[in-house]
N, C-alpha and C positions, 0 to 999 in steps of 0.2 A: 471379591471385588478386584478388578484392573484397575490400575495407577500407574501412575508416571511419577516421578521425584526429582525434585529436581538438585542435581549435583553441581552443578556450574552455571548459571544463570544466564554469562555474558553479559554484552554492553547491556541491551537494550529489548527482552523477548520477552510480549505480552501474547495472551490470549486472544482471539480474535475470528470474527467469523464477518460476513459482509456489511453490517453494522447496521444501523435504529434510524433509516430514512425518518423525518415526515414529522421530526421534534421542535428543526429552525424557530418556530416562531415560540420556542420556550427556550429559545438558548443553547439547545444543543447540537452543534454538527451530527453526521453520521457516522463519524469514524468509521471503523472495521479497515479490513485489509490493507496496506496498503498500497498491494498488487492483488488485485480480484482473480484475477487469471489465473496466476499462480494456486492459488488457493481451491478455487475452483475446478481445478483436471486434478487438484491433489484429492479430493474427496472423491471425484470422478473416478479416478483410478484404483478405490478403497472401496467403492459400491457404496459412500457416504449422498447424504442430502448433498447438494451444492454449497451451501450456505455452513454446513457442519463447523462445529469451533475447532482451532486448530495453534500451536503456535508459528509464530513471527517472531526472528530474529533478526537481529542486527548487527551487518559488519561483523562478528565474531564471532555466530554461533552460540554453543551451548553445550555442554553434556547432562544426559541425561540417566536413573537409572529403571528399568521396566521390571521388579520385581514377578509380574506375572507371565510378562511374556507381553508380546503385540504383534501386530502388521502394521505398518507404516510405511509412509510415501514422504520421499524430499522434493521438492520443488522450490521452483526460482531462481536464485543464486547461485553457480555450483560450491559446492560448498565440501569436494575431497570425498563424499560417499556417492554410494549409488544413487542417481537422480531419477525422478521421472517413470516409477516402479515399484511394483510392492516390493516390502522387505521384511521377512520375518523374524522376527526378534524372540529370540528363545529367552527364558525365565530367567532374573538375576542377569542379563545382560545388558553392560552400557553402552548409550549408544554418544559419540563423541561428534556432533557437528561442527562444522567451520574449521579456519577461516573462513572468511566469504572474498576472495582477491579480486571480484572483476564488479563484481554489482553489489548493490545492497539489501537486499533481503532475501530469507531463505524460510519457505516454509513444512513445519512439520505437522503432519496431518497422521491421526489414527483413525485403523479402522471401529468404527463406534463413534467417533467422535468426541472431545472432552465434553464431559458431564459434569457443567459448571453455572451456577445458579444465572437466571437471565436480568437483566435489565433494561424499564423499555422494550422487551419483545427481543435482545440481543445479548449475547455472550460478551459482546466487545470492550476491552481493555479503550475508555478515554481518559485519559492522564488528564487533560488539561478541564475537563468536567469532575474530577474525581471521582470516574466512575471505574473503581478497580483501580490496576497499580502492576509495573513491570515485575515479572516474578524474579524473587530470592531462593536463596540457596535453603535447598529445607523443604520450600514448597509441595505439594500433593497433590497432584491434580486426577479424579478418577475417570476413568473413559467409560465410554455407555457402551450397551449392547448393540453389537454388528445390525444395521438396518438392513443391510443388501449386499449383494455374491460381491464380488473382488473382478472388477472388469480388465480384461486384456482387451486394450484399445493400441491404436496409435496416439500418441499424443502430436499434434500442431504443430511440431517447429518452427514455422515459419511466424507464431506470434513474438516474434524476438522485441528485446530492447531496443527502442530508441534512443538516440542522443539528438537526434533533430526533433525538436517536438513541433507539432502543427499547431496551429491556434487560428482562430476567427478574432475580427475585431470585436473591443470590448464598448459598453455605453457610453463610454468616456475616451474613446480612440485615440491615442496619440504616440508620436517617437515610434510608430510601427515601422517603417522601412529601418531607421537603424537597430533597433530593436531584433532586425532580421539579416543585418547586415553583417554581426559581429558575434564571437562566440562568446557568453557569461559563463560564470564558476562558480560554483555551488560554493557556498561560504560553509565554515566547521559549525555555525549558531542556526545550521540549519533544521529541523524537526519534522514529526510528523505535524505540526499544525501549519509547517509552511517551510517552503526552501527561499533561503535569502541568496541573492544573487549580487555577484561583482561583474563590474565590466563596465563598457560606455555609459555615461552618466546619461539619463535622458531627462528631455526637460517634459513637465508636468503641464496639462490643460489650465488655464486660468478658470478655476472655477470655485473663487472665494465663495458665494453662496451654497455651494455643495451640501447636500442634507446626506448625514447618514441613512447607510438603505443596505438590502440586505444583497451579501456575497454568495457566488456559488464556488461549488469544487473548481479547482483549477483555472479559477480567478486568476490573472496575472496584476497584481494592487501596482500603485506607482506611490511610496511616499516623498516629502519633500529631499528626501536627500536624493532622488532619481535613479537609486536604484531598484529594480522591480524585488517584489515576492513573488514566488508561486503559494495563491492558500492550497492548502492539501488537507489530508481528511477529517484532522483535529481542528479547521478555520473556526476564527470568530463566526458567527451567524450573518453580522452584520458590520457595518464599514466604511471609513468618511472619504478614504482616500482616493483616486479615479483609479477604476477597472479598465486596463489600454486595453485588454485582451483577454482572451479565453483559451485554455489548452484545450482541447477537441475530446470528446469522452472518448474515441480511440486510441487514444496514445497517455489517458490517464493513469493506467498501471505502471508504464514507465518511468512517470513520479517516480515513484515506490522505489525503484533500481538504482537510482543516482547517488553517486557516493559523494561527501563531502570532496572539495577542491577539485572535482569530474566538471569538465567543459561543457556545457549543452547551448545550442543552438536553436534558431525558433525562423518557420517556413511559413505565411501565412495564406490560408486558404479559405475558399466560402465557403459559405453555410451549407450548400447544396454536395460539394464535395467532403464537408463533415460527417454527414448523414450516411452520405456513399460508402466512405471509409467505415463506419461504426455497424453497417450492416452487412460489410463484408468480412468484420472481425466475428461478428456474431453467428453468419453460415459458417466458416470456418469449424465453431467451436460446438456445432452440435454434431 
């Protein structure tokens, strides 16, 4: 049997694969990824499903030990090794990832896939559901058997990070021009269930009879203290506060890349130009 062991944890490296769409109205987000993308040319490049579980680290990486040997792909973050490639990992070999200095997440992906009991239909690590839990030192994780060859592609470069993120207005529209005037800073209490933002204060819709109702991905919330959230993949389900905005499903993996105290900026656009964009990120990527 192949495993993986884990030697060094890091901040924050849970399991994860594209996560448990379709549960909201029992409470549970989708979690998974927190860059799809990433995740996705990393299984690509291993002859994996797309969806294959794989880990996510955070800001610091991890080391690892591969008592049997593997092939493995790095994606996302650079993160000091060979990116974006297979990599074969001979027996008894460690494999040391991170720092991660310029973005935030870094994903590690085997060929096989981790072979990690499912929930929901998904592998995915949600913390804030209790489903599964960030891995420790100690941990074993076994990887499955190779489904498919080991592809030599080109990988995409040009799906790079953003720091300007796009958004459509939200049902509760408001403070959108300065909103879009000024740059905010990701705050350090920020997560995967949501990145909390500093910056110009904006002022909120009056809308005391407001009913709780349900949030999607990439929601931008506005609480009373006027400063915006991004939800992100861990969100409540649902949500009293007003939605000003929506980040565009094209430039939702770059959630995922934002480092605590990192600047990001907000361009807004229509709905017909979100489309555009999200079906141009998609020919790209097959």
């Amino acid at each position: 049997m192949s495993y993986l062991r884990v030697l060094a944890p890091g901040m924050f490296t849970t399991v994860q694969d594209l996560g448990r769409p379709g549960y909201g109205l029992v409470g549970v987000s989708p979690s998974g990824a927190a860059d799809p993308i990433s995740l996705r040319l990393g299984n690509r490049i291993l002859g994996n499903p797309e969806g294959a579980a794989a880990l996510e680290m955070t800001l610091t990486g991890g080391t690892f030990l591969f008592p049997n040997g593997a092939v493995v792909a790095l994606t996302g973050a650079d993160c000091a090794q060979t990116m974006w490639t297979p990599i074969e990992i001979e027996p008894g070999v460690t494999l040391n990832v991170g720092p991660l200095p310029q973005h935030a997440r870094c994903y590690l992906c085997v060929q096989g896939g981790f072979d990690v009991p499912l929930i929901m239909g998904s592998a995915s690590t949600h913390v804030v559901s209790g489903l599964g839990r960030a891995l420790r030192k100690g941990d074993e994780l076994r990887i499955g058997k190779p489904a498919g060859l080991i592809r030599n592609f080109p990988v995409p470069r040009d799906l790079s990070f953003r720091k300007t993120l796009r958004i459509t207005a939200g049902p509760q529209a408001a403070g959108l021009k300065q909103l879009c005037s000024y740059p905010y800073q990701v705050t350090d209490d920020s997560n995967r269930m949501g990145l909390r933002l500093s910056g110009p204060t904006l002022a909120a819709p009056n809308l005391a009879n407001m009913l709780t109702e349900g949030v999607p991905l990439g929601a931008i919330q506005l609480p009373p203290s006027g400063q915006p959230i991004i939800l992100f993949v861990e969100q409540q389900t649902t949500g009293g506060y007003p939605k000003i905005a929506n980040i565009i499903s094209a430039d939702l993996p770059s959630i995922g890349q934002l480092r605590p105290r990192e600047e990001v900026r907000f361009e807004l656009v229509e709905h017909a130009t979100a489309i555009r964009l999200l079906k141009e990120r998609q020919e790209r990527l097959l």
